[in-house]
C-alpha positions in Angstrom: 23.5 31.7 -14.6 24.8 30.3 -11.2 22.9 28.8 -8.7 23.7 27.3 -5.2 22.7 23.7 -4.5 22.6 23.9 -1.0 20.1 21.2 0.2 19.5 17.6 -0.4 16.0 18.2 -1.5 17.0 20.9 -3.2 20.2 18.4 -5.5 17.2 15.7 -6.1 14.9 17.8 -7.5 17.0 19.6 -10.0 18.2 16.3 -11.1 14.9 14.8 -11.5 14.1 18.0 -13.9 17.3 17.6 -15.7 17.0 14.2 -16.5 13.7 14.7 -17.3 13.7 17.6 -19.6 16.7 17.4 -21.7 17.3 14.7 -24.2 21.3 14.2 -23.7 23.0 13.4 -20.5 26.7 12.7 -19.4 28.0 12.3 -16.2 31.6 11.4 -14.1 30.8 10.9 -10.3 32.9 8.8 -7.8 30.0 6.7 -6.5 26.6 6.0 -7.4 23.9 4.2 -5.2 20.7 1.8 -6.6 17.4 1.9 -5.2 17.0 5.4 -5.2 13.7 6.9 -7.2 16.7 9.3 -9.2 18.4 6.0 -10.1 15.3 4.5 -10.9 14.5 7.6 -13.5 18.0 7.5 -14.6 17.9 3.6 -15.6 14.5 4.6 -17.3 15.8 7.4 -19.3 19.1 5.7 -19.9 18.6 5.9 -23.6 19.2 9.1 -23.2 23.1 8.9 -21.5 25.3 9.6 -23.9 28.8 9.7 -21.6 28.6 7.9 -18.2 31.6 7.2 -16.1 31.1 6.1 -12.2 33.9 5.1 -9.8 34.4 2.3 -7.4 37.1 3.3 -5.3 36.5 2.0 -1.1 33.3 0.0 -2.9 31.3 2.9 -2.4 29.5 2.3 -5.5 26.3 -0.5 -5.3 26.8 -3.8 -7.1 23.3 -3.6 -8.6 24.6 -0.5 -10.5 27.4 -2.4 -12.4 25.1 -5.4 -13.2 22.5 -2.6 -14.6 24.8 -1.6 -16.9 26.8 -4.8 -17.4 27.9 -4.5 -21.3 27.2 -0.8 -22.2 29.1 1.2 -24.2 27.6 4.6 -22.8 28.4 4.2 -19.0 31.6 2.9 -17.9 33.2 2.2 -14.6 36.5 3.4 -12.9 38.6 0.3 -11.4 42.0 1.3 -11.7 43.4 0.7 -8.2 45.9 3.8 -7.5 44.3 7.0 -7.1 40.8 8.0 -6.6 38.5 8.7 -9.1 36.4 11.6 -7.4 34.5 14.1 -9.9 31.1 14.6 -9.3 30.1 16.5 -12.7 26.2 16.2 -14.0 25.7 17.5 -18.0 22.7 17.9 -19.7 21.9 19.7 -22.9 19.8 20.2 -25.9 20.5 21.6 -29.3 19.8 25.1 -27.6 20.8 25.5 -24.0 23.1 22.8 -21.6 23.0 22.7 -17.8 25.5 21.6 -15.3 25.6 20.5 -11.4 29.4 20.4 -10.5 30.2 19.0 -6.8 30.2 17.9 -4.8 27.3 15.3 -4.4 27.7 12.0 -5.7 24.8 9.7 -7.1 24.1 7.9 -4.0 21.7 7.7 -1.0 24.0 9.7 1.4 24.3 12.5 -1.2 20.1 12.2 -1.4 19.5 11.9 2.1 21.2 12.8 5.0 24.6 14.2 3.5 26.1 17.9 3.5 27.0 18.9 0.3 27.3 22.0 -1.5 26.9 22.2 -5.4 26.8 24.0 -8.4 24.3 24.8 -10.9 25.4 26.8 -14.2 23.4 27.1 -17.4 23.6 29.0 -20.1 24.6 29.1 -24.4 28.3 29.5 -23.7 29.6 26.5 -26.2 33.3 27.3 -25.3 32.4 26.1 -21.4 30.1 23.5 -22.4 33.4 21.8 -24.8 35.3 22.2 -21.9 33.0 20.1 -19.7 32.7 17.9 -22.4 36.3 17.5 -23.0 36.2 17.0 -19.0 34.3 14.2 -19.1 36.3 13.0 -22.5 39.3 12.2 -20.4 37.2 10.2 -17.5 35.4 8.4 -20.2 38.8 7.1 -21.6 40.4 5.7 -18.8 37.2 3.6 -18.1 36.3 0.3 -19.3 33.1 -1.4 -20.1 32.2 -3.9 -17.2 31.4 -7.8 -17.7 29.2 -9.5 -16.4 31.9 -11.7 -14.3 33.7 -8.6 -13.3 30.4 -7.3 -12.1 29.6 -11.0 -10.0 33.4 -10.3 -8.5 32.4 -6.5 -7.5 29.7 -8.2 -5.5 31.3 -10.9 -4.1 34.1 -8.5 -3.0 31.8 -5.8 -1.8 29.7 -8.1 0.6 33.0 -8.9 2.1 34.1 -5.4 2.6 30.6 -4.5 4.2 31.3 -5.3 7.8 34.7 -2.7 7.4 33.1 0.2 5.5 30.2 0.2 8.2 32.8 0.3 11.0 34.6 3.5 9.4 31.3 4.9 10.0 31.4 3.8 13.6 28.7 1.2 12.8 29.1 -1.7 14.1 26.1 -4.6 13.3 23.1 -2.9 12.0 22.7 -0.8 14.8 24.1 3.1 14.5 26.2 3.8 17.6 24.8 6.4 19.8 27.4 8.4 19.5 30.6 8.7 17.4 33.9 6.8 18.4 36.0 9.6 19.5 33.6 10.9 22.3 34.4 7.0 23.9 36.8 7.5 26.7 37.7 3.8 26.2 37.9 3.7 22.3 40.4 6.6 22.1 43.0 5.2 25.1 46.0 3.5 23.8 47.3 0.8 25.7 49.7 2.8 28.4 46.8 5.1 28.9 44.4 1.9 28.9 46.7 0.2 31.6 47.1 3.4 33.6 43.0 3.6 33.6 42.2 -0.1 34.5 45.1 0.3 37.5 43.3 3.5 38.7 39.6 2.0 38.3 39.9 -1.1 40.3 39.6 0.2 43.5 36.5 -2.2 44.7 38.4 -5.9 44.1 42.3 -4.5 43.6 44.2 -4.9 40.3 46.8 -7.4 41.2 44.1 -9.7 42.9 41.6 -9.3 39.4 44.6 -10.4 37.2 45.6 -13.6 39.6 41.8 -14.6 39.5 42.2 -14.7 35.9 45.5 -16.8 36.0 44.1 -19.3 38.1 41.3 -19.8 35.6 43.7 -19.8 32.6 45.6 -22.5 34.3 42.5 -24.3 35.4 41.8 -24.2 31.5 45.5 -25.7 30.5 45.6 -28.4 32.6 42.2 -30.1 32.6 41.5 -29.1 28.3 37.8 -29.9 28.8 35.7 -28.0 31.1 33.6 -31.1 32.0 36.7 -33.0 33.4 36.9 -29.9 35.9 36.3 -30.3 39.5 32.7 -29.6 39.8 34.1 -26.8 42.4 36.3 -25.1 40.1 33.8 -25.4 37.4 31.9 -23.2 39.7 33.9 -20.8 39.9 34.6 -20.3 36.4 31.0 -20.0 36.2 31.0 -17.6 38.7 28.4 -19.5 40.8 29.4 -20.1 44.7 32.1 -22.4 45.4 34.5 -23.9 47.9 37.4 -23.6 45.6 38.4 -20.3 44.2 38.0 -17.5 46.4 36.4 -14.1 44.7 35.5 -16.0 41.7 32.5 -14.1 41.5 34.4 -11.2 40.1 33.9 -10.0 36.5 30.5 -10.9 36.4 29.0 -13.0 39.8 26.2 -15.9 38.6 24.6 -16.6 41.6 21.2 -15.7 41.1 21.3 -17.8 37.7 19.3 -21.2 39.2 19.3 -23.2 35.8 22.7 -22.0 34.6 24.0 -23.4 38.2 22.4 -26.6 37.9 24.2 -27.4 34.1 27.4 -26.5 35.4 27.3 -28.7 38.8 25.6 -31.6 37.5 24.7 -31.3 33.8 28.0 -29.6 31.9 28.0 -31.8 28.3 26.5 -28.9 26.1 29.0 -26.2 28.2 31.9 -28.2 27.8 31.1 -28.6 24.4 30.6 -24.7 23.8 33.9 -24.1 25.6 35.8 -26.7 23.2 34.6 -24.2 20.7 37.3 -21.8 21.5 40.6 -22.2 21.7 43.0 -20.9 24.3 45.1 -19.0 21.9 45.0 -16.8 18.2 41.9 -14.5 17.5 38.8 -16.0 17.9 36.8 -16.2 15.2 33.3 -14.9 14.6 32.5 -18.4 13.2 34.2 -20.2 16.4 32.3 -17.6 18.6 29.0 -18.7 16.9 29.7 -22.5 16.7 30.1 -21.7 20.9 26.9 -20.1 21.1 24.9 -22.4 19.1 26.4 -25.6 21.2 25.7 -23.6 24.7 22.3 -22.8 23.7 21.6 -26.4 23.6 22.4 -26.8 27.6 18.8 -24.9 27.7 16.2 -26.5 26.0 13.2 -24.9 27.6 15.4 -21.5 27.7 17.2 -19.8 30.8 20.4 -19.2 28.6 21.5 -15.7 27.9 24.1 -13.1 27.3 25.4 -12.9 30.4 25.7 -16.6 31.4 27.8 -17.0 28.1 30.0 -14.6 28.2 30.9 -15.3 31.9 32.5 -18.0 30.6 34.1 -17.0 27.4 35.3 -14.3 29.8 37.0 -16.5 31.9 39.0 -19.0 29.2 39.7 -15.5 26.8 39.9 -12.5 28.9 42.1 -10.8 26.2 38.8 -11.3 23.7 35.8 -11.9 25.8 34.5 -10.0 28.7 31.5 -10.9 31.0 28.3 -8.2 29.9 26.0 -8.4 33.3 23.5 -6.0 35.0 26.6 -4.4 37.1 28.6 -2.9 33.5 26.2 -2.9 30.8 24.9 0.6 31.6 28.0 2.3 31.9 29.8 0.1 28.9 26.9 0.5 26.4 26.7 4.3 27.7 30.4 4.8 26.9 31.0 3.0 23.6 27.3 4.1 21.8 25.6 1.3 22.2 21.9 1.2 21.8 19.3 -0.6 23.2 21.5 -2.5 25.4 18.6 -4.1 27.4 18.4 -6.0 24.1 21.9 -6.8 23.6 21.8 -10.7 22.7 24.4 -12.8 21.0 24.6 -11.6 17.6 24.8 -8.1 18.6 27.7 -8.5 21.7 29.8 -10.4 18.8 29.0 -7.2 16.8 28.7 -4.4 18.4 30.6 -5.2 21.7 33.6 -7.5 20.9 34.2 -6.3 17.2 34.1 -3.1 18.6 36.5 -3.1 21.3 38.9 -4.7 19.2 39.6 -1.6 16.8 40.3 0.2 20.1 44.0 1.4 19.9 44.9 -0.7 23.2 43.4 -3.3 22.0 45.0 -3.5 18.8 48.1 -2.6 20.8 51.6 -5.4 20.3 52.1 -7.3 23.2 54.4 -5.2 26.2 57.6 -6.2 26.9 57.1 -6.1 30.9 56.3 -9.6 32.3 53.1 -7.7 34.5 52.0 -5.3 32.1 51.9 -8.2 29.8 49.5 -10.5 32.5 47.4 -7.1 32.2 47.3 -7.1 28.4 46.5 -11.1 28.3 43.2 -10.1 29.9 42.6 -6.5 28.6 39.1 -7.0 27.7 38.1 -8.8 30.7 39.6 -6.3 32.6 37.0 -3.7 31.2 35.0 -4.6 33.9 37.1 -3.0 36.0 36.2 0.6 34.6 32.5 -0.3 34.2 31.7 -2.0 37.1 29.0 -0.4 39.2 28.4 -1.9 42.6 24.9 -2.6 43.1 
């Protein structure tokens, strides 16, 4: 007999009867998943596994389920680092009657939950098919290897690293799901002519040319005088974006006028700021770990509070405009609207590290090699400030 598996319910519940029912059980899938009540039944009817071979290939495959079965001769692993190890074959029998699920769910949440997958049930007496499944999993079987328990703490340590890159093939970025997927981004699918072309065309209210001199100015500002404390307290405040007699249109890319306390450090109070600032340096990739040493020093120029995302990233705006750009009232919406953010009214530090500047940086013109022409390459020096020229809505 042949039966569809067309649903997720429908995969979980034949499996639970499976497992349940038949005293034997061999298995060859590409991933498995812990925490799952299947897995859970599995690890309880283990005794009863008499052929188990799981891959690993992308660290799809949960650390737990390697240290569960750390040491057994009866499920196996799959680490062989060319090719993909990608069956997803379920065998059960008795001394009667064997059933099989073939395809293509794995043993993980995704195939459980919200995946579409389409399998296939067959049971039946024939003993020439059954040998051939058997012989199937044979060959799977030998080319996998028991797994230590040291190989299994490497898996681990290796798969917590690779965590923050899987969830971004996925479009995730943080813990929050985007609201949308990457290619229905208009800025996450330019590259950078088309990226260049758009920030040109965009800047209509300030003027291209004018933006990019802003942002020279500030640079320099930034090379000769290293710390910002030894800044004129004018040109501090115009970095800041505050109101000044120094820079004119300083308030561009993010204006901080109506930020009383956040005024009052930079005029008169700047030690903590200065200190943030010193936190990031005025060339290479910055860091996640620089970016957080930055935020925990400028949250200390606000002891009873007042600090905030926008504030901050003013002025990591201003010293890296090819990293950093300013998040305010006037771009959020239409920023977090375009690349699938959610809950943006409650975007705070962690989260524009994650799900703002990580992001943006696997964009195409981002990721782009430097341009050979001296002004496209003033553009591309501040290509995420300059996002502010697309998102920008006058108030």
């Amino acid at each position: 007999m042949v039966q569809l598996i067309a649903t997720n319910k429908a995969f979980e519940k034949n499996l639970t009867r499976l497992i349940e029912s038949y005293p034997n059980i061999a298995f060859g899938v590409a991933w498995a998943s812990s925490a799952t009540k299947i897995y859970d039944l599995l690890l309880a009817k283990k005794h009863k596994i008499r052929a188990g071979v799981i891959g690993t290939h992308f660290y799809q495959t949960h650390p737990t389920v390697l240290e569960d079965f750390v040491k057994s001769e009866s499920v196996k692993f799959i680490l062989q680092p060319k090719g993909v190890f990608h069956p997803k074959l379920y065998l059960f029998w008795n001394r009667e009657n064997w059933e099989a699920i073939i395809g293509s769910a794995n043993f993980t949440a995704g195939a459980l939950g919200e995946n579409t997958e389409l399998s296939t049930l067959i049971s039946g007496k024939d003993s020439d098919r059954f040998n051939e499944l058997q012989e199937i999993l044979g060959t799977y079987t030998s080319a996998a290897r028991t797994i230590t328990k040291q190989e299994a703490a490497n898996y681990r340590i290796i798969w917590q690293a690779k965590q923050p890159e899987l969830r971004k093939l996925m479009d995730q970025y943080g813990e929050n799901l985007a609201s949308k997927p990457a290619v229905d981004s208009h800025v996450m699918s330019l590259d950078w002519p088309s990226f260049l072309a758009e920030i040109q065309r965009s800047d209509e209210t300030f003027g291209f040319g004018k933006r990019l001199a802003l942002l020279d100015r500030f640079r320099d500002c930034f090379l000769s005088t290293p710390h910002f404390k030894d800044l004129d307290s004018q040109i501090r405040r115009a970095i800041a974006g505050i109101p000044n007699n120094a820079i004119e249109n300083s308030a561009w890319f993010g204006s901080m006028k109506g930020a009383g306390v956040f005024k009052n450090r930079i005029i008169s109070d700047p030690e903590h700021i200065s200190a943030a600032l010193d936190c990031i340096p005025l060339e290479g990739t910055v860091t996640k770990a620089q970016y957080e040493s930055y935020v925990a020093e400028f949250v200390k120029a606000f002891p009873d509070g007042n600090d905030g995302v926008a504030t901050a990233t003013r002025l990591l705006g201003m010293k890296r405009p090819d990293q950093f750009l300013c998040v305010d009232s006037a771009n959020k919406k239409k920023l977090a609207n375009d690349i699938g953010i959610k809950y943006a009214s409650k975007l705070d530090y962690d989260r524009y590290w994650d799900e703002v500047i990580e992001r943006i940086m696997d964009a195409p013109w981002w990721k782009s090699s430097p341009p050979k022409s001296k002004e496209e390459l003033r553009a591309w020096k501040a290509r995420a400030a300059m996002l502010d020229a697309i998102f920008y809505e006058p108030s």
